[in-house]
N, CA, C and O atoms as a Maestro MAE file, in Angstrom:
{
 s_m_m2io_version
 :::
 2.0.0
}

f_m_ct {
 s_m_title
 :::
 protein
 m_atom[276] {
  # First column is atom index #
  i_m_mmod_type
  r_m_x_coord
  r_m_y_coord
  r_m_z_coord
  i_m_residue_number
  s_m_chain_name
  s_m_pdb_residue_name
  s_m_pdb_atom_name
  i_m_atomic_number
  :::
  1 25 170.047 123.079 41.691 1 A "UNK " " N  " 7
  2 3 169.031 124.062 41.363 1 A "UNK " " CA " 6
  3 2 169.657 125.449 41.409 1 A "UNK " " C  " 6
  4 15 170.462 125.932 42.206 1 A "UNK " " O  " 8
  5 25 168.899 126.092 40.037 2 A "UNK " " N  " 7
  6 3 169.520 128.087 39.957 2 A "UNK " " CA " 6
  7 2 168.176 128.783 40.211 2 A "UNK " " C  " 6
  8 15 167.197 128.799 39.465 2 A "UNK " " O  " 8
  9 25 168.323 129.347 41.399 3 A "UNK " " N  " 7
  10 3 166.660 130.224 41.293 3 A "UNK " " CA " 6
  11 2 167.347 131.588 41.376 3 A "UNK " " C  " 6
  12 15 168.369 131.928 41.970 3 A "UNK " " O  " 8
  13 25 166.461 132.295 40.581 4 A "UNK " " N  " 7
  14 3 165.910 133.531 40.004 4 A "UNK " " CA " 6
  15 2 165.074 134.063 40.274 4 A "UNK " " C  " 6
  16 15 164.153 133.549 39.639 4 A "UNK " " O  " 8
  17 25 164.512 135.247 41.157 5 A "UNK " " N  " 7
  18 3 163.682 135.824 41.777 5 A "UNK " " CA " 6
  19 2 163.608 137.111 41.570 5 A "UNK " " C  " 6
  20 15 164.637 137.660 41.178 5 A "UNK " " O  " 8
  21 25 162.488 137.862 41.758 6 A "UNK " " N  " 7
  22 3 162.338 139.043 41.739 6 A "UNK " " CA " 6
  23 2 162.105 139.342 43.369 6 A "UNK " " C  " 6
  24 15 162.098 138.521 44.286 6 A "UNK " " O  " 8
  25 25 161.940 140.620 43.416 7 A "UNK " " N  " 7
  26 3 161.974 141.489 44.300 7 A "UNK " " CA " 6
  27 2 160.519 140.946 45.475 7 A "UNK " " C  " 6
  28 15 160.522 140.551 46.641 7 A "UNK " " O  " 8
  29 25 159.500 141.157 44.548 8 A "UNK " " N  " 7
  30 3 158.396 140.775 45.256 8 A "UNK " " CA " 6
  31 2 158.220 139.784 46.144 8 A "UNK " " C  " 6
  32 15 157.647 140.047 47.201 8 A "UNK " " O  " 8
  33 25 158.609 138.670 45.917 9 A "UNK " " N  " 7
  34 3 158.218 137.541 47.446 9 A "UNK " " CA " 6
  35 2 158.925 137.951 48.498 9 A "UNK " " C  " 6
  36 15 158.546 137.647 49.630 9 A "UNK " " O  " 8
  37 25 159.954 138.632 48.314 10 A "UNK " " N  " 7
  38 3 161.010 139.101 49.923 10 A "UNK " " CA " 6
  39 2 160.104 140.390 50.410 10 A "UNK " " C  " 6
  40 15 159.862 140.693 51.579 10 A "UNK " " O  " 8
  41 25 159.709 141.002 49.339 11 A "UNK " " N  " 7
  42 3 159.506 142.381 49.827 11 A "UNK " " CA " 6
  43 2 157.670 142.416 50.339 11 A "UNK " " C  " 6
  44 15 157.152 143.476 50.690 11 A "UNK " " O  " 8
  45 25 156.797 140.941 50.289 12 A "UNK " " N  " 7
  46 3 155.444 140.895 50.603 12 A "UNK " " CA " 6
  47 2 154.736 141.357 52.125 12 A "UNK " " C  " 6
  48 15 154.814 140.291 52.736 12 A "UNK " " O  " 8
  49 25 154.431 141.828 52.576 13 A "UNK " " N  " 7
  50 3 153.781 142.164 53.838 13 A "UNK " " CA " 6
  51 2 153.135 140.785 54.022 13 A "UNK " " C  " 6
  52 15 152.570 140.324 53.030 13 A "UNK " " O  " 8
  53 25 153.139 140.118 55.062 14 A "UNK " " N  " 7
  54 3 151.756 139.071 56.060 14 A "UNK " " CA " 6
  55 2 152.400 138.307 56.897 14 A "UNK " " C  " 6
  56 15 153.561 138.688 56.755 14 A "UNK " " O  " 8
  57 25 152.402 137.465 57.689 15 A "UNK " " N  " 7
  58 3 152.266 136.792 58.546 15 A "UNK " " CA " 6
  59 2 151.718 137.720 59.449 15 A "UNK " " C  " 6
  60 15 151.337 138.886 59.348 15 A "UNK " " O  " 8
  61 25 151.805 136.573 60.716 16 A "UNK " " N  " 7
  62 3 151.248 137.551 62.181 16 A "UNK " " CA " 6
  63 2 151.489 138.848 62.592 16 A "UNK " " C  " 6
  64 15 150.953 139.479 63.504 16 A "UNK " " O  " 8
  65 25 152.461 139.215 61.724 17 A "UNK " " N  " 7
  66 3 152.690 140.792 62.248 17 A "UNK " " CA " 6
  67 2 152.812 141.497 61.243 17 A "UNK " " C  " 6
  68 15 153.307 142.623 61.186 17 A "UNK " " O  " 8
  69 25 152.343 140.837 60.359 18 A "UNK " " N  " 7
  70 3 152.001 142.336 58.965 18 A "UNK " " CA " 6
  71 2 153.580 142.330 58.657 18 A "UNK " " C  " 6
  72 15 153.721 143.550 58.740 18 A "UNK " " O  " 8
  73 25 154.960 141.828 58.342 19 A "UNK " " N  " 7
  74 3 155.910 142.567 58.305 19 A "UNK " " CA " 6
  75 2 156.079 141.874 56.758 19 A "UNK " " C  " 6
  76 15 155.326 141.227 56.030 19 A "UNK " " O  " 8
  77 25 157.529 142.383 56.652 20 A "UNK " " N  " 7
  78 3 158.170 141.948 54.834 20 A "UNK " " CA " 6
  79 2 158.157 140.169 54.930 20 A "UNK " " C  " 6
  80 15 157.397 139.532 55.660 20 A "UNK " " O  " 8
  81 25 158.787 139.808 54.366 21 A "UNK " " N  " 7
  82 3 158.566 137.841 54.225 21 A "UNK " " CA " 6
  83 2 160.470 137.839 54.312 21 A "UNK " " C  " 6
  84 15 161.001 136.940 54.963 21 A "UNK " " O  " 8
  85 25 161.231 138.760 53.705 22 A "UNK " " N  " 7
  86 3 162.046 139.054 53.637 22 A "UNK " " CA " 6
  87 2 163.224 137.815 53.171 22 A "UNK " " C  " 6
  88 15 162.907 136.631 53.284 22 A "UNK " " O  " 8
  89 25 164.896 138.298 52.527 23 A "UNK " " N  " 7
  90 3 165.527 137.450 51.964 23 A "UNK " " CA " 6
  91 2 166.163 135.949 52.915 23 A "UNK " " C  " 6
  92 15 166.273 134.735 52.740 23 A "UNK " " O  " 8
  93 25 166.411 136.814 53.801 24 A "UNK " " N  " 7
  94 3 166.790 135.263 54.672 24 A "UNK " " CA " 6
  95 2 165.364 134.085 54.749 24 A "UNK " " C  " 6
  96 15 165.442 132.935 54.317 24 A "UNK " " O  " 8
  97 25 164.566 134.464 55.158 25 A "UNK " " N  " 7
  98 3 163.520 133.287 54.945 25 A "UNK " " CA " 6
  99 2 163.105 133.053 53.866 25 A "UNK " " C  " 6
  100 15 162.291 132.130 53.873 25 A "UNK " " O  " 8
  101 25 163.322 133.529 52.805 26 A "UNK " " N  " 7
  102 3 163.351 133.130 51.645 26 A "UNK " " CA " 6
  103 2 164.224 132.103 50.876 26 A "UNK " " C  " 6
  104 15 163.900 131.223 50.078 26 A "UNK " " O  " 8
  105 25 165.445 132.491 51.368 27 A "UNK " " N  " 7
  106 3 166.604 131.750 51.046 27 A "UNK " " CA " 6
  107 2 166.250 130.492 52.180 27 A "UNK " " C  " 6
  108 15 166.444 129.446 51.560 27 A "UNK " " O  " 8
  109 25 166.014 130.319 52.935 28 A "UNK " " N  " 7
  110 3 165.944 129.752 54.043 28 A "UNK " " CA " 6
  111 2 164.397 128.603 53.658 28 A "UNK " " C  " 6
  112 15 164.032 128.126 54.732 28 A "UNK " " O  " 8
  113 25 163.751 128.243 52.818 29 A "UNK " " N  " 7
  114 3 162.539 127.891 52.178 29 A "UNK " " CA " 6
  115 2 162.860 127.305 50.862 29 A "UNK " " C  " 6
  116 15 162.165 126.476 50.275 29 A "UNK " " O  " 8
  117 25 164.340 127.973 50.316 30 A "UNK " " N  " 7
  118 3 164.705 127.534 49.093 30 A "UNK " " CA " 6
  119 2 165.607 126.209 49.472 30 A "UNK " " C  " 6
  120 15 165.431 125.036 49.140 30 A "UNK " " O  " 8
  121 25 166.570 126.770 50.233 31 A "UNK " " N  " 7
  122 3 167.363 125.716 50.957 31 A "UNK " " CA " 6
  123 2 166.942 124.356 51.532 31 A "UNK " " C  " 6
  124 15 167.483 123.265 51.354 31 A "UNK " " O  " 8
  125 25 165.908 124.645 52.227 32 A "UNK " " N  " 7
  126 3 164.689 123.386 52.525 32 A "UNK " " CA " 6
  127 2 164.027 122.707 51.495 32 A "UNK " " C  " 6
  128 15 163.934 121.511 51.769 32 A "UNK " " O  " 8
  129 25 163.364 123.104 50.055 33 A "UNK " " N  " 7
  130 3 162.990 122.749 49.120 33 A "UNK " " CA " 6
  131 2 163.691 121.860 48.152 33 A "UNK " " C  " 6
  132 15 163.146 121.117 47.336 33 A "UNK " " O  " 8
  133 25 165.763 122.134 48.462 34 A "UNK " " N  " 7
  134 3 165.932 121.810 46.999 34 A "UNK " " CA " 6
  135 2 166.055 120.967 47.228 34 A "UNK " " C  " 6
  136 15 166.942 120.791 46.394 34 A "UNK " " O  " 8
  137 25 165.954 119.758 47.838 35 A "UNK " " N  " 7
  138 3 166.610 117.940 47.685 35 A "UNK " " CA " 6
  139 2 164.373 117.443 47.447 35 A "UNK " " C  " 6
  140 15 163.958 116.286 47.518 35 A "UNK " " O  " 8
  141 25 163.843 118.158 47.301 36 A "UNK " " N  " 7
  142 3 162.543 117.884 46.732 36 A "UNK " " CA " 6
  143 2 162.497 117.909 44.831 36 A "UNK " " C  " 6
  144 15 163.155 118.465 43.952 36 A "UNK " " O  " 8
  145 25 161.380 117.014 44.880 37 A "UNK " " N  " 7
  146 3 160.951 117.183 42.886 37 A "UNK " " CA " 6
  147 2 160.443 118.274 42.957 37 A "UNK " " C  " 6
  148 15 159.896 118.701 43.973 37 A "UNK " " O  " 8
  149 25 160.583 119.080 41.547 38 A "UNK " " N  " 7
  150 3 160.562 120.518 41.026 38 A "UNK " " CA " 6
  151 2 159.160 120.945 41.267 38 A "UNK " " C  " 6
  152 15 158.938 122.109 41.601 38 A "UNK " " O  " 8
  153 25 158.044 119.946 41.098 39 A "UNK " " N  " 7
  154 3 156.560 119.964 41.248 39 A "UNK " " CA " 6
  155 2 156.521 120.146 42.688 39 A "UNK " " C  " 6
  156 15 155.782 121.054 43.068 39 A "UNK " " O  " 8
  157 25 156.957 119.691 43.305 40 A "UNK " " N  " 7
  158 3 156.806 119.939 44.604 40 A "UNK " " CA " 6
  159 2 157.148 121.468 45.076 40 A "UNK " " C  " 6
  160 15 156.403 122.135 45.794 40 A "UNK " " O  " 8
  161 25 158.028 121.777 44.706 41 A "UNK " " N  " 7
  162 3 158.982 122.479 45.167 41 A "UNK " " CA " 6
  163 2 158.016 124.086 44.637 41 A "UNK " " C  " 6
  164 15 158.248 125.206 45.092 41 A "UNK " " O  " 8
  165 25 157.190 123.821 43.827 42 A "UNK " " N  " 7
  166 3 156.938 124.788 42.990 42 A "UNK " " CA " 6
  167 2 155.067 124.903 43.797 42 A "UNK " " C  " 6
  168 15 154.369 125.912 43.897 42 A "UNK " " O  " 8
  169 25 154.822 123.811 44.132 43 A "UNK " " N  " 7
  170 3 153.950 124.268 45.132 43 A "UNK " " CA " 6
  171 2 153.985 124.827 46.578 43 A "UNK " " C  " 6
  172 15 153.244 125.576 47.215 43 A "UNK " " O  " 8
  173 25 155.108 124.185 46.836 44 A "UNK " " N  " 7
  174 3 155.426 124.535 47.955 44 A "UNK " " CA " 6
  175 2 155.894 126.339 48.111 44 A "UNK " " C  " 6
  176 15 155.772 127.020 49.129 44 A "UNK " " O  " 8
  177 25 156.245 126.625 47.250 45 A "UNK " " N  " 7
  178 3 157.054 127.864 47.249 45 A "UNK " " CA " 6
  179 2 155.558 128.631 47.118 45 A "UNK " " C  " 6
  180 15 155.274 129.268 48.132 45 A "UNK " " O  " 8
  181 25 154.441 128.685 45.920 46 A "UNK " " N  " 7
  182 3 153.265 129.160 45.908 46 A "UNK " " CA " 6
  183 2 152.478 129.270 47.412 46 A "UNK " " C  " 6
  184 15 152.223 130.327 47.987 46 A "UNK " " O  " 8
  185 25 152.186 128.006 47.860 47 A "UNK " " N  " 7
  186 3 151.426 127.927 48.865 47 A "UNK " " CA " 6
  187 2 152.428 128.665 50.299 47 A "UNK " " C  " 6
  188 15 151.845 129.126 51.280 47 A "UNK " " O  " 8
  189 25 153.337 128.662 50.230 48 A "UNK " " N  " 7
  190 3 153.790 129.363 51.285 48 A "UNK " " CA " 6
  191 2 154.221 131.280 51.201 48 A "UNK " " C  " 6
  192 15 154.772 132.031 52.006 48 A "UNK " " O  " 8
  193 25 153.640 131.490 49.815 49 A "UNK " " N  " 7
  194 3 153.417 133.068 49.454 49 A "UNK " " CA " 6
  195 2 151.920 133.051 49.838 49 A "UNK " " C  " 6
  196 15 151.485 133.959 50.546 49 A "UNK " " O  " 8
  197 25 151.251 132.228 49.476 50 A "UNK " " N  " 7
  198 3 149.641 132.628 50.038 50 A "UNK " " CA " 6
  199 2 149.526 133.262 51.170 50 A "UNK " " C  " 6
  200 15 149.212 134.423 51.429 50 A "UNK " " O  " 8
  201 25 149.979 131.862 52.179 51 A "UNK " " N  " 7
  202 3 150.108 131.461 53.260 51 A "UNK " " CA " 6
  203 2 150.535 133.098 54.571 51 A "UNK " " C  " 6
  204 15 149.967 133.557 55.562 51 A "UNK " " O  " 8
  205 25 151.829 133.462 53.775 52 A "UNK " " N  " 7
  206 3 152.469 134.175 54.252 52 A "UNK " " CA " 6
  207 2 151.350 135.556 54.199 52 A "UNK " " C  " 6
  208 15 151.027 136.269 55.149 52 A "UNK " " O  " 8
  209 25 150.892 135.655 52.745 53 A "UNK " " N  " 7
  210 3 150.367 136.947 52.216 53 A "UNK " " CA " 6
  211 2 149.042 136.967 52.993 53 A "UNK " " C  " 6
  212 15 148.792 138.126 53.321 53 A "UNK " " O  " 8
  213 25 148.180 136.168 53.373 54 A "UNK " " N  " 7
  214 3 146.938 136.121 54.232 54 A "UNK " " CA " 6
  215 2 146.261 136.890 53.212 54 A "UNK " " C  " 6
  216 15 146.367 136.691 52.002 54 A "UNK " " O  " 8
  217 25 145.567 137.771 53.764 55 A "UNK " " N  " 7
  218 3 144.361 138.829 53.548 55 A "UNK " " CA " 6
  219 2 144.814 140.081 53.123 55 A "UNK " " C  " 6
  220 15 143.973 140.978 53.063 55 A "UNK " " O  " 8
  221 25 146.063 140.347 52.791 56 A "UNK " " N  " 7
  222 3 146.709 141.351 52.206 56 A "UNK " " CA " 6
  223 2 146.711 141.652 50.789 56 A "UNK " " C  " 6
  224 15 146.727 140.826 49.877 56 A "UNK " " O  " 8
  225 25 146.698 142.530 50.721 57 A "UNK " " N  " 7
  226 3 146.987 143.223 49.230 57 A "UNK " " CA " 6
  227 2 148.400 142.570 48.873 57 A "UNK " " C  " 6
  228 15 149.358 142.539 49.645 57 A "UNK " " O  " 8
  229 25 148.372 142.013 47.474 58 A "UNK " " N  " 7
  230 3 150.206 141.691 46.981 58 A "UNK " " CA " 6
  231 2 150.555 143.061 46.276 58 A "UNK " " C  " 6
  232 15 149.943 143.736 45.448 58 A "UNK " " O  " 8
  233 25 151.916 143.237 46.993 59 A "UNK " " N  " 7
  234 3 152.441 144.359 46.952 59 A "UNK " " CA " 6
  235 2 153.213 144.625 45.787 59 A "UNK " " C  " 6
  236 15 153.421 145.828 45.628 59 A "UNK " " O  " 8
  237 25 153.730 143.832 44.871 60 A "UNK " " N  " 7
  238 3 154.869 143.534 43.954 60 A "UNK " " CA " 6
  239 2 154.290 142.543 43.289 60 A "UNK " " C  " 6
  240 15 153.480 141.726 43.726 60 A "UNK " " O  " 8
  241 25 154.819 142.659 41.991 61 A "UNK " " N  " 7
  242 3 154.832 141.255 41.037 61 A "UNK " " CA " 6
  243 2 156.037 140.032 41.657 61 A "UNK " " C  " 6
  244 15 157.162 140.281 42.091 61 A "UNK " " O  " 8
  245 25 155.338 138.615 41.519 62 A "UNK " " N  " 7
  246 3 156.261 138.055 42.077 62 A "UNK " " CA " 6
  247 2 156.721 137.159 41.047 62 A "UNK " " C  " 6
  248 15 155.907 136.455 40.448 62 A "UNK " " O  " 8
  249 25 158.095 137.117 40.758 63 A "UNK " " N  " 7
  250 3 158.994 135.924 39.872 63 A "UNK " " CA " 6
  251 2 159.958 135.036 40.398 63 A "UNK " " C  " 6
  252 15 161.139 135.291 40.631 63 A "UNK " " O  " 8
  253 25 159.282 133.842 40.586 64 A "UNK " " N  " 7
  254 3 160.559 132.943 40.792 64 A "UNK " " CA " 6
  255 2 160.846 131.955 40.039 64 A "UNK " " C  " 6
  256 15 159.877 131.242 39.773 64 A "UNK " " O  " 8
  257 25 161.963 131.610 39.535 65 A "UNK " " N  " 7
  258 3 162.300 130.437 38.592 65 A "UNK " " CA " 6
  259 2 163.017 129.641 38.839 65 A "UNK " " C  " 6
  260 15 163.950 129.980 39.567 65 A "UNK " " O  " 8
  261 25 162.975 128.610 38.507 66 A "UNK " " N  " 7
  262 3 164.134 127.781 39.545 66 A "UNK " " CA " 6
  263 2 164.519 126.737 38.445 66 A "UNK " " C  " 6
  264 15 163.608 125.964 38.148 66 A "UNK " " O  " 8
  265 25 166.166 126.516 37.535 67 A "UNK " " N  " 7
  266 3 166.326 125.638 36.977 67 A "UNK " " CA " 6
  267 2 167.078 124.666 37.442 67 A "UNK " " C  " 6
  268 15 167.868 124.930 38.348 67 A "UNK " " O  " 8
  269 25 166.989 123.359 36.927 68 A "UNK " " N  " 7
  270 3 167.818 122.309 37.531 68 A "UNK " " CA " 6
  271 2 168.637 122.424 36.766 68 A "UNK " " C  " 6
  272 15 168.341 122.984 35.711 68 A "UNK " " O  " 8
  273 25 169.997 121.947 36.972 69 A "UNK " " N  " 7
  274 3 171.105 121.941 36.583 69 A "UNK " " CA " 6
  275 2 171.987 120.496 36.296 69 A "UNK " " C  " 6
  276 15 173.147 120.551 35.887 69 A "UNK " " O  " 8
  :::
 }
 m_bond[275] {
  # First column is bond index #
  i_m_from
  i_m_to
  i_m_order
  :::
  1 1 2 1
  2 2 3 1
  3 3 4 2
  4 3 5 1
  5 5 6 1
  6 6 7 1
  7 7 8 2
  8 7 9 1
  9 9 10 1
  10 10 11 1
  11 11 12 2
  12 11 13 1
  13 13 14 1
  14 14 15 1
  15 15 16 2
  16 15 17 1
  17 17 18 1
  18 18 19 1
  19 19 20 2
  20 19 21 1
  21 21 22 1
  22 22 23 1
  23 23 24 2
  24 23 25 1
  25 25 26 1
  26 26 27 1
  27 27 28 2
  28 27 29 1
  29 29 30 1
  30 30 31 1
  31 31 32 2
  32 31 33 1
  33 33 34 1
  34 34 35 1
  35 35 36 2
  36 35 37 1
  37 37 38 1
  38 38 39 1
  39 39 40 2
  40 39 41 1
  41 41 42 1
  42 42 43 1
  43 43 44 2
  44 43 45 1
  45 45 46 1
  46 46 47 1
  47 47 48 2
  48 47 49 1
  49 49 50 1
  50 50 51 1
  51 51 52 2
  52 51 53 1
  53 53 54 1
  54 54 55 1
  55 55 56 2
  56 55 57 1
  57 57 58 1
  58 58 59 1
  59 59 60 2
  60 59 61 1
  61 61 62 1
  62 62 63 1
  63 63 64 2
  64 63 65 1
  65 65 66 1
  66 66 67 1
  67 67 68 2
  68 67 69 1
  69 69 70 1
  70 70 71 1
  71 71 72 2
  72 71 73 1
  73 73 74 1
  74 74 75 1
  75 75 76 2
  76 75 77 1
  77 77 78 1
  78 78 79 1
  79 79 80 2
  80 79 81 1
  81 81 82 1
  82 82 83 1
  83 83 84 2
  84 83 85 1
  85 85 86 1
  86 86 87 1
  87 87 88 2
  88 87 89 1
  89 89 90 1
  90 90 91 1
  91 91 92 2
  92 91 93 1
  93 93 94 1
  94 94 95 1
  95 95 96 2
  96 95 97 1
  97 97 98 1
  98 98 99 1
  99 99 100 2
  100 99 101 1
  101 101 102 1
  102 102 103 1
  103 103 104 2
  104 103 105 1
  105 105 106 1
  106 106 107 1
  107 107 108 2
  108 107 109 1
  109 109 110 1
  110 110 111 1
  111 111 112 2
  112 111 113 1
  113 113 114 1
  114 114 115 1
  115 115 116 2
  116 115 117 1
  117 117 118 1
  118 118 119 1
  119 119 120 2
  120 119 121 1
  121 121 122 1
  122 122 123 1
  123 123 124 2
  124 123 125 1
  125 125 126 1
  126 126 127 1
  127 127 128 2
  128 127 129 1
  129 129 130 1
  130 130 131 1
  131 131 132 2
  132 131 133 1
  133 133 134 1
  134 134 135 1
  135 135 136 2
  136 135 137 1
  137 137 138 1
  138 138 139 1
  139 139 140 2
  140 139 141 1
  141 141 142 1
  142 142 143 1
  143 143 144 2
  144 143 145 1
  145 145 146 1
  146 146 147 1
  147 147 148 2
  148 147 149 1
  149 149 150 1
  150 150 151 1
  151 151 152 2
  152 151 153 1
  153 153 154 1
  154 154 155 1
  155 155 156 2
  156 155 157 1
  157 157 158 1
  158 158 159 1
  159 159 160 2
  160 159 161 1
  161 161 162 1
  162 162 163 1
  163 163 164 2
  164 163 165 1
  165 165 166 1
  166 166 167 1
  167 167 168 2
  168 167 169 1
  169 169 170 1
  170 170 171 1
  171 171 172 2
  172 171 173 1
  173 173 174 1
  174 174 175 1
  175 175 176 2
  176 175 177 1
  177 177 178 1
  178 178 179 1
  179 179 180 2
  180 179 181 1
  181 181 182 1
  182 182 183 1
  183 183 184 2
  184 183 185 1
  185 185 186 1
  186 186 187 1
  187 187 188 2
  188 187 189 1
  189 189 190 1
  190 190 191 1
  191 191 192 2
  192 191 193 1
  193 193 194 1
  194 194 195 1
  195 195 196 2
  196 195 197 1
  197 197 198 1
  198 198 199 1
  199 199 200 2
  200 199 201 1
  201 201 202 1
  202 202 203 1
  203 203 204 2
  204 203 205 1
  205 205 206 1
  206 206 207 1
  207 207 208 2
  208 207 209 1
  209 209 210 1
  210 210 211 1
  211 211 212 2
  212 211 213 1
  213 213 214 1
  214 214 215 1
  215 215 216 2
  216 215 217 1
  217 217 218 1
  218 218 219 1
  219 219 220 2
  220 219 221 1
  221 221 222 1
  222 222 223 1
  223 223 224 2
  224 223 225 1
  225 225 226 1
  226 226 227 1
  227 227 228 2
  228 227 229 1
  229 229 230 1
  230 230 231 1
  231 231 232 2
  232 231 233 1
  233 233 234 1
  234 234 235 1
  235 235 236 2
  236 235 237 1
  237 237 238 1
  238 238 239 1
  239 239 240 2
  240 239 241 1
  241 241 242 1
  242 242 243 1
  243 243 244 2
  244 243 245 1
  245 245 246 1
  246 246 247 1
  247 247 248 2
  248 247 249 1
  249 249 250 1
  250 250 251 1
  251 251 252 2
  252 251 253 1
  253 253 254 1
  254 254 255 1
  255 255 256 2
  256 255 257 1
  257 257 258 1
  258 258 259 1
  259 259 260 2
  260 259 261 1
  261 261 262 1
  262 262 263 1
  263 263 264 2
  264 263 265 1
  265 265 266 1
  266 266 267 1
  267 267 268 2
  268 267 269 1
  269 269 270 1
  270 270 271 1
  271 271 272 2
  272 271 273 1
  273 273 274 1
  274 274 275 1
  275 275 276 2
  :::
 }
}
């Protein structure tokens, strides 16, 4: 897998302390995802921006793409 991201999912405000979602746990979510099917992987990545984002305003447009190779 090649993922392609924008700025926005690292840079989102929420969990418990209001902070960024930031690149290491990001990378760190991708890394966990890739030995999963793409459907999966593609919910999983959604539901854990919700998740993260709570009751917050989204701060950024978010792009992620992820091709198999």
């Amino acid at each position: 897998m090649v993922y392609i991201f924008s700025d926005g999912y690292a840079d989102q405000f929420g969990g418990p302390k209001g902070k960024k979602y930031k690149y290491p746990q990001l990378k760190n979510l991708l890394l966990k995802l890739i030995q999963h099917p793409v459907d999966y992987q593609k919910q999983q990545i959604r539901q854990t921006f919700i998740d993260w984002k709570g009751h917050l305003e989204q701060v950024d447009d978010v792009c992620v793409l992820g091709l198999k190779v």
